[in-house]
C-alpha positions, -999 to +999 in steps of 0.1 A: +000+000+000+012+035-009+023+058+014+000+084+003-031+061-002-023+052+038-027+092+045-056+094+026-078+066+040-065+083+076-079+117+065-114+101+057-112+080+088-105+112+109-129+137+093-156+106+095-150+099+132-148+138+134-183+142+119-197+111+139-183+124+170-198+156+163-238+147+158-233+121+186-227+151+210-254+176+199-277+151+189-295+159+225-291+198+226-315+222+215-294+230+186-302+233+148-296+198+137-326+185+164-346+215+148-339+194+112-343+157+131-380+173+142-391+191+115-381+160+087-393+138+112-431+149+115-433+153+079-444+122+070-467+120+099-481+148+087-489+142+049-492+101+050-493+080+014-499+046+023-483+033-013-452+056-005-455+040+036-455+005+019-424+008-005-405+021+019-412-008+043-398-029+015-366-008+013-364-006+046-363-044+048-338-045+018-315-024+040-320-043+072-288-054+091-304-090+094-308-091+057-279-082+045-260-104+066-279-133+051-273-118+016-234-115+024-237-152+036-250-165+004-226-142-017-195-155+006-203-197-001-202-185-040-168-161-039-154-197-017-170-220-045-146-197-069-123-196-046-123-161-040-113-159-007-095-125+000-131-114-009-151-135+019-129-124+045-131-084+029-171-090+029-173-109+059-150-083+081-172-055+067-205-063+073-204-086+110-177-063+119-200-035+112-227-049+125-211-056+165-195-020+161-229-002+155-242-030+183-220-015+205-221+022+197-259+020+201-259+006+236-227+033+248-248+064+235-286+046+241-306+076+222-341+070+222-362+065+189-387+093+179-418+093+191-454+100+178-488+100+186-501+076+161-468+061+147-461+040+114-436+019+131-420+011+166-394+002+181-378-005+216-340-004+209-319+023+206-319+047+177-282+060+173-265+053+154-289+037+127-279-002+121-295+005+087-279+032+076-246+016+086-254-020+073-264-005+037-237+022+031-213-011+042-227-037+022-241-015-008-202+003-004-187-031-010-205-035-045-196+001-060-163-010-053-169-051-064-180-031-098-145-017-101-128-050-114-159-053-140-163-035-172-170+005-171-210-002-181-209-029-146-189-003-130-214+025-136-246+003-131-229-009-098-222+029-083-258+039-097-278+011-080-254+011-048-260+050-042-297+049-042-300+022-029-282+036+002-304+066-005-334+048-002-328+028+028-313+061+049-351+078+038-367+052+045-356+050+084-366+086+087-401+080+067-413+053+088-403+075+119-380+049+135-348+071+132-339+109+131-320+123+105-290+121+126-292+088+134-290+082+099-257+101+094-244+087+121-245+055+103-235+062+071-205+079+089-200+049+110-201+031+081-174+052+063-152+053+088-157+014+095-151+005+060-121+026+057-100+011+086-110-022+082-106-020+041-068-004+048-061-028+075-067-057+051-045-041+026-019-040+049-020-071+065-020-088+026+011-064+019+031-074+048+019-108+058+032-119+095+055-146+082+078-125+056+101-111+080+112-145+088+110-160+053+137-129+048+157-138+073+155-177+067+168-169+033 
């Protein structure tokens, strides 16, 4: 790995954690950003469209920490069939590693969900950051860049469909009420900053496997 492609994956770990950091703090002041959490947040509530309310149910479930893990599952036994392993363990580290990290951030901040008088949805854990959010920018992240080794038409469909779809599922949280517009940053920056150590990390450990100092000196 590059010397300066190591600085830059640092700079976008440190302005992600920065950013993160950040909305965690104010997320409970009366500052502008609850102002936008509120305001985006009672929209819907305000102005229901049940075919809108049932799409994004679907997305929502597309996005869904539990189902992505089982997509990643099935994608992992077919990159081992081809024996594609340096991508299983990428795939594998990305999304369960993502998946205990937000686990864990959720449960150290424990920010309650937003609440409403007649609600579309509800749920009893924590809200921040959003396991959504996070599980979709990681998994949908992993295929804009899976679409770099295809041809530039893959490549383009794969960046396309991976962005909205990341889109979608980050709206939908907020739509269906379960998740403030914060929480939903959070996650994508928990995601980005995730993705970016643990995707360098793998880099390095493949570029300076444990055992080559000795092989050197063996030699």
């Amino acid at each position: 790995m590059r010397h300066r492609d190591l600085i830059a994956a640092m700079l976008i770990f440190s302005a992600a954690v920065a950013a993160f950091t950040w909305i965690a703090a104010i997320g409970e002041t009366d500052s502008a950003l609850t102002l936008i959490d509120t305001w985006l947040g009672n929209w819907p509530h305000l102005h229901p469209m049940p075919l809108i309310t049932a799409a994004m149910i679907v997305i929502s479930f597309l996005g869904a920490p539990s189902t992505l893990t089982a997509v990643t599952a099935v994608i992992c036994v077919e990159l081992a069939r081809n024996r594609s392993y340096a991508r299983v363990v990428t795939l594998v580290t990305l999304v369960l590693g993502g998946n205990l990290l937000n686990y864990g951030l959720k449960h150290l901040i424990h920010r309650g969900r937003p609440t409403f008088e007649d609600p579309l949805l509800t749920l009893s854990s924590y809200s921040f950051p959003s396991g959504h959010a996070m599980a979709a920018t990681v998994f949908y992240g992993f295929v804009i860049a899976w679409g770099l080794t295809m041809t530039r038409r893959q490549h383009n469909v794969a960046i396309t469909a991976g962005i909205l779809m990341i889109g979608l599922v980050c709206l939908s949280r907020v739509y269906l009420g379960v998740h403030y517009v914060s929480d939903v940053l959070g996650g994508v920056l928990e995601a980005i900053a995730w993705s970016t150590l643990a995707l360098t990390a793998l880099r390095l450990a493949r570029a300076h496997p444990p055992n080559a100092g000795s092989r050197r000196k063996a030699g």
